[in-house]
C-alpha positions in Angstrom: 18.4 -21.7 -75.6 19.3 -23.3 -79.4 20.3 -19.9 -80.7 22.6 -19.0 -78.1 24.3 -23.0 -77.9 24.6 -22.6 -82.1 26.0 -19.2 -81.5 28.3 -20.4 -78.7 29.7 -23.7 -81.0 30.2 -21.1 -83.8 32.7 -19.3 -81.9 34.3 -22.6 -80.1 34.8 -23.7 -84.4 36.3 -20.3 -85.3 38.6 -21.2 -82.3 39.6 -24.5 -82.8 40.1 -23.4 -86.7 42.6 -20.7 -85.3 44.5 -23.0 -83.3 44.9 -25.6 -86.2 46.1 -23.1 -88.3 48.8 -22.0 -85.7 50.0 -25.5 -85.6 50.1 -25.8 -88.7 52.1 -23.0 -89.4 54.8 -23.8 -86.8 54.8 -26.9 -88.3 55.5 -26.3 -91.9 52.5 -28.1 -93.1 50.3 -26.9 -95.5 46.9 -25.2 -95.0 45.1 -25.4 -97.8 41.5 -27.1 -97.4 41.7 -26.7 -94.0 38.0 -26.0 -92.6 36.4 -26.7 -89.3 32.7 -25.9 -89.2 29.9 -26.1 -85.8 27.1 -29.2 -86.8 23.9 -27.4 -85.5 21.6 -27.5 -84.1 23.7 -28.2 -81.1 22.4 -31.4 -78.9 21.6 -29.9 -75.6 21.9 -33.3 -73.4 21.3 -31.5 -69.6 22.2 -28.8 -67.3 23.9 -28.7 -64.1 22.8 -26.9 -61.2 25.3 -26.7 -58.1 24.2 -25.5 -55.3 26.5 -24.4 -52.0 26.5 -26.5 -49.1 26.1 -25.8 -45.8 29.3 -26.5 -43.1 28.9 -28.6 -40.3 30.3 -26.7 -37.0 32.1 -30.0 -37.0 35.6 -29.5 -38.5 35.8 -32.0 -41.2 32.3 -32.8 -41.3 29.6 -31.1 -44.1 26.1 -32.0 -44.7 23.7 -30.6 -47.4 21.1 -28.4 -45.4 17.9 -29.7 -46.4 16.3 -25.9 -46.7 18.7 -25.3 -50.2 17.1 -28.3 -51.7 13.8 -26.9 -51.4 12.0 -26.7 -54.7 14.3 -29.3 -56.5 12.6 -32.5 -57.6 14.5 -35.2 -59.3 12.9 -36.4 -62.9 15.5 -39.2 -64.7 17.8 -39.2 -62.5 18.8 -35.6 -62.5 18.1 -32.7 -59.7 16.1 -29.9 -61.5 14.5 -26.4 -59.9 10.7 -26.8 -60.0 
């Protein structure tokens, strides 16, 4: 999971360093020294998991069947698969 977050924040750098140079240049500024660079290893601080929810036949009304949340078990405050 580390090399592919590093790998992703490389890219999202390279991007952001793009764009700054394209406002720079409609700008008129200058460009020199201009860097932008990913700090790894990337602080991976959770991971969301949504799950769909079941409708109601009630219009208006939704509920979360309790079948989908088999297997999930909460640890600090977070839902996570078991």
């Amino acid at each position: 999971m580390g090399a592919i977050a590093d790998s992703l924040a490389d890219e999202l750098a390279e991007e952001l360093l793009d764009a700054h140079r394209r406002v720079r240049m409609g700008s008129g500024a200058p460009r020199r020294g201009l860097s932008v660079s990913a700090q790894t290893p990337v602080d991976l601080l959770g991971a969301y998991v949504f799950l769909p929810m079941a409708v109601d036949e009630q219009p208006g009304r939704s509920f979360i069947d309790s079948r989908s949340l088999s297997g999930v078990r909460s640890v600090g405050g977070s839902s996570l698969p078991t």
